[in-house]
C-alpha positions in Angstrom: -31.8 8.2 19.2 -29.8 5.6 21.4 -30.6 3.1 18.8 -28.7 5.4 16.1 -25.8 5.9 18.7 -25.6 2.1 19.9 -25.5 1.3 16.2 -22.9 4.3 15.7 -20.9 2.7 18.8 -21.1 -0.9 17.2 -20.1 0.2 13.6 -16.7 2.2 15.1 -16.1 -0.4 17.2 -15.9 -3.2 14.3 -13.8 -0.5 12.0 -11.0 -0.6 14.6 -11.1 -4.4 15.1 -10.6 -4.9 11.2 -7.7 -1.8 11.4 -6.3 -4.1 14.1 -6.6 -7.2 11.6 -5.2 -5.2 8.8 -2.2 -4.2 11.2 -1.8 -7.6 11.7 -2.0 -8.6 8.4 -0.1 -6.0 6.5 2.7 -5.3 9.4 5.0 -6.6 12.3 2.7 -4.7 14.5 2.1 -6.3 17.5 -1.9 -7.1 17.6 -3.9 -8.5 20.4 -5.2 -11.9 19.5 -8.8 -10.4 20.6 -9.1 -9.0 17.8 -9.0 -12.5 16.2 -11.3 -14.0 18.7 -14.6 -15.7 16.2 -12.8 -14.4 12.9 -13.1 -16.9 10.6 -10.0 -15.5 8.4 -11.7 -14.7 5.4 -11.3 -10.9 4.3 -14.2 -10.0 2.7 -14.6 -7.0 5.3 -11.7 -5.9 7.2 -9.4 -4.5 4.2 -11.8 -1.6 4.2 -9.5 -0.3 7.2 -6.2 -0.8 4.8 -5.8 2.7 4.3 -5.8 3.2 8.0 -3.4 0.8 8.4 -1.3 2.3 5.7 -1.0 5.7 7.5 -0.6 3.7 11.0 2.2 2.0 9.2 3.9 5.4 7.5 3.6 7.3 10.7 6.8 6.5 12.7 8.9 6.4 9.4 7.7 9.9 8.6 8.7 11.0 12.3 11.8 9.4 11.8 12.3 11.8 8.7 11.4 14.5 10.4 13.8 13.8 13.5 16.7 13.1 11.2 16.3 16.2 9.3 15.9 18.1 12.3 19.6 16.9 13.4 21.1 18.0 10.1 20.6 14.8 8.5 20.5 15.0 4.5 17.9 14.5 2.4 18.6 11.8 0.9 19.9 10.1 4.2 16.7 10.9 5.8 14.5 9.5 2.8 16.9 6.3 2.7 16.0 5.8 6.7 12.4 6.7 6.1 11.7 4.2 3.4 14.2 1.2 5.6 11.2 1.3 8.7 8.7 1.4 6.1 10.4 -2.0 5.2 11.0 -3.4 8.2 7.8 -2.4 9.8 5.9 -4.4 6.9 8.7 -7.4 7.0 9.3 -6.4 3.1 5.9 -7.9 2.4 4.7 -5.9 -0.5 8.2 -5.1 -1.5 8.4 -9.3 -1.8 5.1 -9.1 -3.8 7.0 -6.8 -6.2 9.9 -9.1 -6.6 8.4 -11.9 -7.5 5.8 -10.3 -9.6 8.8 -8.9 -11.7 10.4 -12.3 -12.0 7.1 -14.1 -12.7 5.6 -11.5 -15.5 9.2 -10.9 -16.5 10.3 -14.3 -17.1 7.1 -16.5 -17.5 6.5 -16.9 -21.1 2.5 -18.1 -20.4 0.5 -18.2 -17.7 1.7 -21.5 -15.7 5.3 -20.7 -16.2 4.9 -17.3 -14.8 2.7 -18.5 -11.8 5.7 -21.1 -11.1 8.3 -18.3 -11.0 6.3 -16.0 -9.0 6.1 -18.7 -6.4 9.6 -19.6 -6.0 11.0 -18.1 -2.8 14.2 -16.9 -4.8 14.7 -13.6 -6.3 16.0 -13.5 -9.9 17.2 -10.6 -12.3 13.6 -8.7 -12.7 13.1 -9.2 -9.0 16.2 -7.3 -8.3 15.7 -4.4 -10.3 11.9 -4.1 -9.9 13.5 -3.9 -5.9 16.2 -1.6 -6.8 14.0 1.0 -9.4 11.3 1.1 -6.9 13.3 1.9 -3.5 15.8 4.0 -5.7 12.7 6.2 -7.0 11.1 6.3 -3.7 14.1 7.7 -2.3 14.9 10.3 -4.7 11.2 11.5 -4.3 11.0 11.6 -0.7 14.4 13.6 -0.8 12.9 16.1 -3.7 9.9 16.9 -1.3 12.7 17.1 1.4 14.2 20.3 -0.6 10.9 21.4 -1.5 8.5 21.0 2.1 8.9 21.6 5.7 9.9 18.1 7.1 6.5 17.8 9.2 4.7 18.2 5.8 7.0 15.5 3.7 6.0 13.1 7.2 2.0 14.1 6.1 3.2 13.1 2.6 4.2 9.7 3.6 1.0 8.9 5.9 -1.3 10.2 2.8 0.5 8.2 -0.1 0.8 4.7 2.0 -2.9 5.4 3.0 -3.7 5.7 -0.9 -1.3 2.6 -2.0 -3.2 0.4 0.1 -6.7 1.5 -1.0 -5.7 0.4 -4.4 -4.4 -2.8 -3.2 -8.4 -3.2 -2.5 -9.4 -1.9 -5.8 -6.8 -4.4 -7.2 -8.2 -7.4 -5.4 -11.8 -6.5 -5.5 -11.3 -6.5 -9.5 -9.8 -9.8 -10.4 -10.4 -13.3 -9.5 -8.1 -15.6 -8.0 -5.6 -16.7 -10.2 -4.8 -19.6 -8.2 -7.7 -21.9 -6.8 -5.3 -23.1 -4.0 -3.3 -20.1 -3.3 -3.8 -17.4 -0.1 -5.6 -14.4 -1.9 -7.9 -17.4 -2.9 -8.3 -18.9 0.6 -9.0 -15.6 2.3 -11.7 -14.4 -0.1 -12.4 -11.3 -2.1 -13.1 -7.2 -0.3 -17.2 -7.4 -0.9 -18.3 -3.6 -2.4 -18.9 -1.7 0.3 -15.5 -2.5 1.8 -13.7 -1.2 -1.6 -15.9 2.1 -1.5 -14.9 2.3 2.2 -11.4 2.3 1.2 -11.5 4.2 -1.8 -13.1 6.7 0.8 -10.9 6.4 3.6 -7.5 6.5 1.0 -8.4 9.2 -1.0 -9.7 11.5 2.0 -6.2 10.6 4.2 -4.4 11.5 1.0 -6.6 14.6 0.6 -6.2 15.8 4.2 -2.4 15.6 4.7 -1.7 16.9 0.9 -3.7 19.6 0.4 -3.6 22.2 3.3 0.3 22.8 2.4 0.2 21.6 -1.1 -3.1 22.4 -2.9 -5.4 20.4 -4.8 -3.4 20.3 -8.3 -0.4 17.9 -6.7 -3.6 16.0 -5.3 -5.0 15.5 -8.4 -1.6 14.9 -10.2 -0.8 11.7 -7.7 -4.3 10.4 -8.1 -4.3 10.4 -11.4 -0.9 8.7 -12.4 -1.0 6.6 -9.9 -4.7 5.2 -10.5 -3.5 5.3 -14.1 -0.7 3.1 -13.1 -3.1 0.6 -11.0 -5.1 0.3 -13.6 -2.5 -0.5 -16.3 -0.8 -2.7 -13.8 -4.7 -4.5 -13.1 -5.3 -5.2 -16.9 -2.1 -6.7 -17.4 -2.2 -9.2 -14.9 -5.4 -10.3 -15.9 -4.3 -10.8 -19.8 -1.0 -12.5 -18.0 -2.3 -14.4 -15.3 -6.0 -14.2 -15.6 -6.7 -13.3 -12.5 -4.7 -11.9 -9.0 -2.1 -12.8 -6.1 -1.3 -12.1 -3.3 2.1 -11.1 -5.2 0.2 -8.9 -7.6 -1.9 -7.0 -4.8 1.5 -6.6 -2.9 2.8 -5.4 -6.0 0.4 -2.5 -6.9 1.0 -0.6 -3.3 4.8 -0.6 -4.4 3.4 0.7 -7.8 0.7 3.0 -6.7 3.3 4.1 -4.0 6.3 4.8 -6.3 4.3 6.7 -8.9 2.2 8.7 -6.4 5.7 9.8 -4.3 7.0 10.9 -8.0 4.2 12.6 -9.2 3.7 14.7 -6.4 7.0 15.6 -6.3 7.1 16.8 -9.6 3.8 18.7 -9.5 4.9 20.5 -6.3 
């Protein structure tokens, strides 16, 4: 019995040290470097604890929402200001993995060409409106489930969609190789199984906990659906384009997954 609980202890314990990594990782989070005391940088475990991260992450911009609304701000103010931390608290990471995905898979007409693009720093055309269709869609979701939900509900809606976005970004990178022999998703590895089931799990159940109580099961579905739809379409692309993933093409499914789940929902509610 102690055994069970020591090895309980030891397995909750190592959860939060890769939730710390992830935090680190995926945000401007300030982490303890303890938690990257003997880590080796390879990833092979700790993006289990994306999703975790993901809702960590949403958390203050969806009691920003709810603080804004609840001093008259509009809805579409409040989902503009909601989205901006989001930003800022990931330093625009994924949303730069969107960008230059659009330029690269936009622009590249084969494989090297595109891989060239995509690792430019600049932003061209594609980049721009990828940046501009995505935030712009995002907003007018978030504001549609504004009119629709109590604000504290649209703040659960936030935590449960970026906890599902970056579960797929797992399922993304667990799925392709490494485009690029020498490039960072390369040099940090690939999720092993059991740390894409453990994120599957953890995504799906924070979406499914801060959904469905207000909501119900059918806008649940709905998001999962479209959006896995989406990830998938996205994931089969990139591997007839590029043959094989980024770290521009994993940022650039949670902006995906993200986008499409916020839109679905909001229609289905």
């Amino acid at each position: 019995m102690i055994e069970i609980k020591e090895r309980h202890v030891k397995e909750l314990s190592a959860l939060i040290t890769d939730l710390a990594r992830s935090l680190g990782f995926l945000s401007r989070f300030p982490v303890s470097s303890r938690s990257f005391e003997g880590h080796s940088g390879e990833m092979s475990r700790t993006p289990r604890a994306f999703p975790l991260a993901g809702a960590v992450i949403a958390a203050p911009a969806g009691l920003f929402l709810a603080l804004l609304l609840g001093f008259g701000a509009s809805a579409m103010l409040s989902a503009f200001a909601a989205v901006a931390l989001q930003i800022l608290l990931c330093g625009a990471l994924h949303e730069d993995g969107l960008a230059d995905c659009a330029d690269g898979l936009g622009g590249g007409k084969d494989r090297e060409k595109a891989l060239l693009i995509m690792k430019d720093s600049r932003v061209g055309s594609y980049g721009v409106l990828a940046l501009v269709l995505s935030i712009g869609i995002k907003v007018s979701a978030i504001a549609s489930l504004i009119n629709t939900l109590e604000p504290m509900n649209v703040a659960l809606c936030l935590i449960g969609i970026a906890a599902l976005s970056r579960a797929m970004m797992v399922w993304h990178w667990h799925a392709l190789p490494a485009a690029k022999a020498d490039g960072v998703a390369a040099s940090l590895g690939a999720p092993h199984d059991q740390a894409l089931y453990t994120a599957l799990f953890l995504g799906i159940g924070i979406a499914a906990v801060t959904i469905v109580p207000f909501a119900g099961f059918h806008p649940l579905i709905v998001s999962l659906l479209t959006s896995g739809v989406a990830a998938y379409g996205f994931q089969i692309y990139v591997r007839q384009k590029l043959g094989g993933q980024t770290g521009d093409t994993i940022g650039a499914t949670q902006q995906i997954v993200e986008m499409i789940a916020l839109a679905a929902l909001s229609i289905s509610l």
